[in-house]
N, C-alpha and C positions, 0 to 999 in steps of 0.2 A: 201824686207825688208824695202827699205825706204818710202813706204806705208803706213805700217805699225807706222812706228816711225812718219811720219807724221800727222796721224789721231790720233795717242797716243799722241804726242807733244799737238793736238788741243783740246783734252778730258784734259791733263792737265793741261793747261792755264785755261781752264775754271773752272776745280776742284780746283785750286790754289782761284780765284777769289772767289767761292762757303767758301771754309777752313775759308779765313780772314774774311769772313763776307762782302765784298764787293757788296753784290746785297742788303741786308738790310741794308747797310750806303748809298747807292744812293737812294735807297726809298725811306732811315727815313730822308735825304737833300733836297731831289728833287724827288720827284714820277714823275712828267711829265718827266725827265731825264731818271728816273727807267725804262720808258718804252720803251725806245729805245734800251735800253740790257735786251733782258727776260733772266730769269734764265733758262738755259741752252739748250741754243737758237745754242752750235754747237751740243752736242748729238742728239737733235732733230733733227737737220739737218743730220746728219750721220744717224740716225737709219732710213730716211725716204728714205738715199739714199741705204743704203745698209742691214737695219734690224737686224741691233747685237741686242744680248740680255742682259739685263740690266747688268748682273755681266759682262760680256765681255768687257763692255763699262767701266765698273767701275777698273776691272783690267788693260785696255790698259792706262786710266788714271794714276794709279798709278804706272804702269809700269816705268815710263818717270818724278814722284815726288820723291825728296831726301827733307830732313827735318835737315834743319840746326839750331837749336837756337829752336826761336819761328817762325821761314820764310820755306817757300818753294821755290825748285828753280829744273826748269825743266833742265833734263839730257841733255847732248848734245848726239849726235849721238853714239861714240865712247863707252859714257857710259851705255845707253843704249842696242847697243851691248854686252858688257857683262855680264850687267842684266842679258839678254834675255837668256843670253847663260850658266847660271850659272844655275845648278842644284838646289841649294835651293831656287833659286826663283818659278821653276819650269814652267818658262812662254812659254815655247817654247809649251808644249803639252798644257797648259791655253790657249793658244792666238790661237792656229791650226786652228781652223774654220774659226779665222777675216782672218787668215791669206789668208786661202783657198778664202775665198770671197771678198778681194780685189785682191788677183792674179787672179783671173775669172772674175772679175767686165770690162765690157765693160769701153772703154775710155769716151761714155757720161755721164754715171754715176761721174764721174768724174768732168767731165765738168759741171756739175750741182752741184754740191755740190763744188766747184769751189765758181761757179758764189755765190750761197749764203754765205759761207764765206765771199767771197771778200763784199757784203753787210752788212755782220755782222761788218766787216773790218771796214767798213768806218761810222757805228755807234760808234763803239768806239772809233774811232780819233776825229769825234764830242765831245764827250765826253770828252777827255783828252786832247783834245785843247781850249784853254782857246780860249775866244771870242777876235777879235778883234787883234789876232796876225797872221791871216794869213799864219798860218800851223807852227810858231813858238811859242812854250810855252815860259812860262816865267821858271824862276828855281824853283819854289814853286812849281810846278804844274808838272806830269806824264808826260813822256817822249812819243812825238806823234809816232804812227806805222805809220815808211815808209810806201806811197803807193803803192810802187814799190814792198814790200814786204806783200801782202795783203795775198797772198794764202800759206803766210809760217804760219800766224795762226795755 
């Protein structure tokens, strides 16, 4: 299960950036920036390592978004869990296949889609670290992703 919520957590993060418009406001600012985050550079990654199909992809995404105001903010674990576990969401028979294919997924599958993450990782710390601070932002600016935490993406 925490496979599961892990590849869900990373399809969220990305659908969350997708929702606000975030790959069109790095474009219309900076295209040469644009292109260090392609739009939706971890599903690609995931489908290449394990081949879900589009809605699968789209459901394990919004498995793990809540919609508060006008913001989205991904599930922690716990809540998640009861998503999954709740009948009207109906995710547990929705999700059975990812599920089946990361519990069967060899550990290099893994390790590779690992490794791209942690790449993807360290594009968007570029990104959200202001130049010239040496892995500290300023307060104006997106809070940098630990590197130590690259593959919780």
């Amino acid at each position: 299960m925490t496979n599961l919520y892990a590849v869900a957590r990373a399809f969220g993060a990305e659908r969350i950036l997708d929702l606000e418009g975030v790959y069109v406001e790095l474009r219309a600012v900076s295209p040469d920036e644009a292109a260090k985050l392609p739009r939706h550079a971890v599903e690609d990654t995931v489908t290449k390592a394990f081949g879900f199909f589009r809605y699968h992809r789209m459901a394990l995404a919004e498995a793990v978004l809540d919609r508060s105001g006008d913001e989205f903010r991904l599930l922690i674990y716990s809540e998640f869990l009861r998503r999954y576990e709740n009948p009207e969401w109906n995710l547990e028979s929705l999700l059975e296949p990812v599920r089946q294919a990361l519990n069967s997924a060899r550990t290099e599958r893994f390790k590779t889609l690992e490794q791209s993450l942690a790449s993807l990782s360290a594009s968007i710390t570029d990104l959200t670290t202001s130049p010239g601070t040496s892995g500290n932002t300023t307060h104006d600016h997106a809070q940098r992703i630990p590197t130590r935490n690259r593959s919780a993406l």
